[in-house]
C-alpha positions, 0 to 999 in steps of 0.5 A: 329282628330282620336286619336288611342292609341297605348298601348291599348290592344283590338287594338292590333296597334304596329305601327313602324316608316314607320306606324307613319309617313303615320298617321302623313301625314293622320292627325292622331295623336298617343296617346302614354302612358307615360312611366312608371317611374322606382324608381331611386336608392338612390344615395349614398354619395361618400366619398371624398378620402382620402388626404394625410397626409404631408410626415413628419407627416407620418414619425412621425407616423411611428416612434412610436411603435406600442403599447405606454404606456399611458401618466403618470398623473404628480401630480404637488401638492407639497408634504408637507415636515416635517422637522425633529425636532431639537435635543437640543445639549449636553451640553458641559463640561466647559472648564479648563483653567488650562488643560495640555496645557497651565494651569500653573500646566502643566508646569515646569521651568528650572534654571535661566543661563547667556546667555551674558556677562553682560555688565558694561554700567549703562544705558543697559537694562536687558532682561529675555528670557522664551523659550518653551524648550524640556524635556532635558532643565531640565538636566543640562547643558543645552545649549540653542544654541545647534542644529538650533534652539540654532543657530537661537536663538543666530541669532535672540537674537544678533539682538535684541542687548541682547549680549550688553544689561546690562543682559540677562538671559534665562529660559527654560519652559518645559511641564510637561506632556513631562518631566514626572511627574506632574508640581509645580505652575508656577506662584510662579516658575516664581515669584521667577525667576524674582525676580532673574532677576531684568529684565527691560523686559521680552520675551516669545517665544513660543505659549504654553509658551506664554499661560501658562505666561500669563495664557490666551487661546488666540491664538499667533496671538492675543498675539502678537503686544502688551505689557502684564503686567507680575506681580512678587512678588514685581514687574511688568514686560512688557512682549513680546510674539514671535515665537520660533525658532523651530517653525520658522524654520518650517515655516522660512516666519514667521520671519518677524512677530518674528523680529517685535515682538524683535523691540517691545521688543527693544522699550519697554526696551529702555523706561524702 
């Protein structure tokens, strides 16, 4: 079998198809050179396109500015605390018992008066009424049943049965300091006031009054409801303290408290 080699230079052969074809019927193969192999360019990875974000996210990028702070750093170490130091509190002046309030100096008594007609009957008791009073008290004559107040005294004194009792004398109790000048020793003022009286009992009316009797810095509400010891010069004497009048009609819901005191009272001076 011939063999031509078509890409040889000294032949010179550049057969076409007609020419292929009659040496293919005479028995003659062509020789033909491989075609030379151009270097393929590197192919480039093609980036996958882009998905697209999810339109809610995209609305929330959309919503932030365009430059944000940067994020604080919140230190969450507590912070030590110094309490401040404590100041030792002055110390307080010691009170005086006998101040122009309730100290028995404070006070001065008025002149020992009848309020009833004293009544014959052996077995009545003899009351003797203390009342906080105004500085006129001090200026004679004094009328304990003038005004509403003198009103609700007398009210609240015929309850109580004193209008029957055996004897019932009043004594004003006036604060110095409202009078003018200065006040003697209520306690042997008072001393020769009882003695006076001869009373089975005693009422204090009156919470300043009832202070300075009693020489106590107890509020009313704590003096009252009880039997105190009243000591005279020759005697001793059951006492009960109540609201007065003026206060009373200041505060008229209080009376059920002062009509339990008189019934206190009333007890106290049917046992004696």
């Amino acid at each position: 079998m011939t063999l031509l080699n078509e890409s040889t230079p000294k032949t010179g052969l550049s057969l076409d198809k007609r020419q292929r074809a009659m040496l293919k019927e005479m028995g003659v193969q062509v020789w033909q050179p491989l075609a030379k192999t151009l270097p393929q360019p590197a192919v480039m990875p093609t980036a996958a396109p882009a998905q697209k974000a999810p339109l809610s996210a995209i609305d929330s990028e959309a919503a932030r500015p365009e430059t944000q702070a940067a994020p604080r750093t919140i230190d969450t170490q507590k912070q030590v605390f110094q309490a401040p130091k404590e100041v030792a509190p002055a110390p307080r002046a010691p009170s005086n018992a006998s101040s122009t309030t309730s100290g028995t100096s404070a006070w001065r008594i008025g002149k020992l008066q009848t309020l009833y007609a004293p009544q014959s009957v052996a077995s009545a008791a003899r009351w003797l009424v203390l009342i906080e009073s105004p500085a006129s008290a001090l200026q004679e004559p004094f009328n304990p049943f003038d005004g509403d107040a003198g009103k609700l005294l007398d009210n609240m004194l015929r309850a109580a049965h004193l209008h029957t009792a055996g004897s019932a004398l009043l004594a004003p109790l006036v604060r110095a300091n409202n009078a003018g000048g200065s006040g003697g020793d209520l306690t042997v003022e008072l001393a020769d006031v009882m003695a006076s009286a001869h009373a089975d009992v005693v009422l204090v009316m009156g919470r300043l009054a009832a202070q300075a009797v009693l020489t106590s810095t107890e509020p009313l509400a704590t003096l009252r409801g009880q039997i105190h010891r009243l000591h005279g010069a020759k005697t001793v004497i059951n006492t009960i303290v109540t609201l007065d009048p003026a206060y009373l009609l200041r505060n008229p819901l209080d009376k059920a408290k002062a009509w339990d005191d008189l019934c206190l009272a009333i007890s106290v001076a049917a046992a004696s």
